[in-house]
C-alpha positions as CSV (number, residue, x, y, z in Angstrom):
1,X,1.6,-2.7,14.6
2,X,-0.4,-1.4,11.5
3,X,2.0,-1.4,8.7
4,X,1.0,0.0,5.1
5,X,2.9,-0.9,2.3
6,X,2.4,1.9,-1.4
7,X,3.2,0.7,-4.4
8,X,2.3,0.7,-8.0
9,X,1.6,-3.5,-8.5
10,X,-0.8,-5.0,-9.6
11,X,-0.9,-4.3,-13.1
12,X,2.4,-6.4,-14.2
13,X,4.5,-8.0,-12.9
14,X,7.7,-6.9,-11.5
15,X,10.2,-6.7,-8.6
16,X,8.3,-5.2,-5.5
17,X,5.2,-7.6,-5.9
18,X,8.0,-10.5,-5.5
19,X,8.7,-9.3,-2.7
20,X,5.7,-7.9,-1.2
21,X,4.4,-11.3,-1.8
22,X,6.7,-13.0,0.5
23,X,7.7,-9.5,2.6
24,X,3.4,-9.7,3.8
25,X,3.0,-12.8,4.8
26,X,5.7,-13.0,7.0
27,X,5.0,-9.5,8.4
28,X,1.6,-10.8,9.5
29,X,3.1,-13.9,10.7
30,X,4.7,-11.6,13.3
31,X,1.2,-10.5,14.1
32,X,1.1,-7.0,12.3
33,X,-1.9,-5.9,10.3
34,X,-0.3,-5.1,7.0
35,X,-1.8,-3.3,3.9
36,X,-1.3,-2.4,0.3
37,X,-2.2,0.0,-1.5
38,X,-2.1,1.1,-5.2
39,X,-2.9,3.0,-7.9
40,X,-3.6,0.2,-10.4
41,X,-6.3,-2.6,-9.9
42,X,-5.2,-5.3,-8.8
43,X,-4.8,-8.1,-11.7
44,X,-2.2,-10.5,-11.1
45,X,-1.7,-11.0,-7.5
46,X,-4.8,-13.4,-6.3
47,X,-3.5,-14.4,-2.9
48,X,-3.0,-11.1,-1.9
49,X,-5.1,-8.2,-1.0
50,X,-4.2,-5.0,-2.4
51,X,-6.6,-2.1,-2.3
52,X,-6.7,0.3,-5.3
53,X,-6.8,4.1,-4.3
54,X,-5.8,6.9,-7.2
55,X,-7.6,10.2,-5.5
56,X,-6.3,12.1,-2.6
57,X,-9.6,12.2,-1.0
58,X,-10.3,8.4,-1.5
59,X,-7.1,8.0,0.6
60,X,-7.9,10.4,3.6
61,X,-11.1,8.2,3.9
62,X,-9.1,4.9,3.9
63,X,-6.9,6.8,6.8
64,X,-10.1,7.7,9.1
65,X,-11.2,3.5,9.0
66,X,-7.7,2.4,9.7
67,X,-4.6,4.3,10.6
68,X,-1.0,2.8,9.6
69,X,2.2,3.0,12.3
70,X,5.0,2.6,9.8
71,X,4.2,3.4,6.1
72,X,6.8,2.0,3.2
73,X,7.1,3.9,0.0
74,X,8.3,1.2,-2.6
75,X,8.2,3.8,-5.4
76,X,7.9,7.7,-5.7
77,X,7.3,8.5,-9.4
78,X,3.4,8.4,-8.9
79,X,2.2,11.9,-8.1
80,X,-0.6,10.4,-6.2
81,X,2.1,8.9,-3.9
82,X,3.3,12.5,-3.3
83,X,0.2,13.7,-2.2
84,X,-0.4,10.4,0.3
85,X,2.8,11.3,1.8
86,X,1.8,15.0,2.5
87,X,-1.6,13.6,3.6
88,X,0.1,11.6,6.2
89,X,2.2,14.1,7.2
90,X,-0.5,16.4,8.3
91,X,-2.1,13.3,10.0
């Protein structure tokens, strides 16, 4: 299962990249493909890959390589996360 975590870490540190750190490797362990993405670079999280995407279009691209099964919304006061979740409603 392709699983695709959003949230804004990456550029301090808080709550969901605690447990994003320890919620990924686990999910993997179970033999999913698991992703982040972000709207900030990622700066503090080394052992972790998390891929930066702020524009709508940057993220329908990122859909046609690799196409998530469950996507988790950690947060919801980015606008750009409002327009990935219409993006993969249309999808």
């Amino acid at each position: 299962m392709n699983i695709m975590h959003i949230a804004p870490i990456g550029h301090h540190a808080e709550g969901i990249g605690g447990v994003l750190m320890k919620l990924v490797p686990e999910q993997i362990k179970l033999g999913h493909e698991v992703r982040i993405v972000s709207v900030y670079n990622n700066l503090i999280y080394e052992n972790i890959d998390i891929s930066t995407i702020i524009k709508r279009s940057d993220f329908e691209l990122y859909l046609d390589s690799w196409v998530p099964d469950i996507v988790i919304f950690h947060s919801h006061f980015h606008k750009e996360y409002i327009y990935f979740s219409k993006i993969l409603r249309s999808r």
